[in-house]
N, C-alpha and C positions, 0 to 999 in steps of 0.2 A: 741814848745820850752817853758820850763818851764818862766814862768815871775818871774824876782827875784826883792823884794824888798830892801831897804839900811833901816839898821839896825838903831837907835839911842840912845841912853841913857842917858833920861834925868838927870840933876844935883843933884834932887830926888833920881832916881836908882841909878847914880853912889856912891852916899852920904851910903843908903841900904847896896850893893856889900861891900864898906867896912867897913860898921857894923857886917855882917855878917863873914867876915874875920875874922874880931878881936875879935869878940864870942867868934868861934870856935878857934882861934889860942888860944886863954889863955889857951885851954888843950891840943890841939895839933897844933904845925905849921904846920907839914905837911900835917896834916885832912884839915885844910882851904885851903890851898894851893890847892888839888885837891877838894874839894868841887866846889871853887870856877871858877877853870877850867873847870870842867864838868859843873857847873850853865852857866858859858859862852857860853859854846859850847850849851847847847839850848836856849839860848837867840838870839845867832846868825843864827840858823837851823831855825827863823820867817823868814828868807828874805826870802823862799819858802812856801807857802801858808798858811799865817798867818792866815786866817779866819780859820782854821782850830780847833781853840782851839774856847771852848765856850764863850759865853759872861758872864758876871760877874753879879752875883744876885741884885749886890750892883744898876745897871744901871737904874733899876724903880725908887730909888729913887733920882737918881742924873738927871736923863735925859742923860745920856751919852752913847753909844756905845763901853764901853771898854770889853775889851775879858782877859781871864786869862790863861795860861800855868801853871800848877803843876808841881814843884820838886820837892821832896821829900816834907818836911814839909812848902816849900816854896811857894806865889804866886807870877809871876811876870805879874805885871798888864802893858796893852799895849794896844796901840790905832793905828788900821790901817788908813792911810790918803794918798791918793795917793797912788804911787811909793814907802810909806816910812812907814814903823815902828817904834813908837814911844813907847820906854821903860818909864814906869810912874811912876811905884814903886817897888819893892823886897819885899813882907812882909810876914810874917810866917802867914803859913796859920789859925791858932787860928784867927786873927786876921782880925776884917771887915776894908775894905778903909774906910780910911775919906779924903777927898776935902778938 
């Protein structure tokens, strides 16, 4: 049996999700609208084996463990712990994390 983890989304990613909305909604509503359902729907597809995606370049110099998922021009950065995954950030992938 698959082990399923519980999803989370920090105050950070949820703050992201609707930057990201609101981008794209200024040229299209409907383009955000499914953007951001389809971004959901693999945000939510970590509860089955999240270590699946790589780790994050950025972890040498933070000391941290965090792993990255790609959408489209998107990274959604995330941290497995236990039972649970922990959503950290949403950011276009041009762009390195900063702590």
């Amino acid at each position: 049996m698959t082990k399923k983890y519980k999803v989370n989304l920090t105050k950070h990613a949820q703050n992201d999700l609707e930057h990201i909305y609101y981008y794209i909604a200024s040229n299209s509503p409907d383009n955000a609208v499914n953007f951001v359902l389809q971004l959901e729907e693999k945000l939510y597809s970590l509860n089955t084996y999240p270590e699946r995606h790589p780790l994050i370049p950025e972890n040498e110099f933070f000391g941290t463990d965090y792993r990255h998922l790609i959408y489209k021009k998107y990274r959604v950065i995330y941290r497995v712990i236990a039972g649970s995954v922990f959503i950290l950030r949403i950011i276009h992938g041009a762009k390195i994390l900063q702590v």
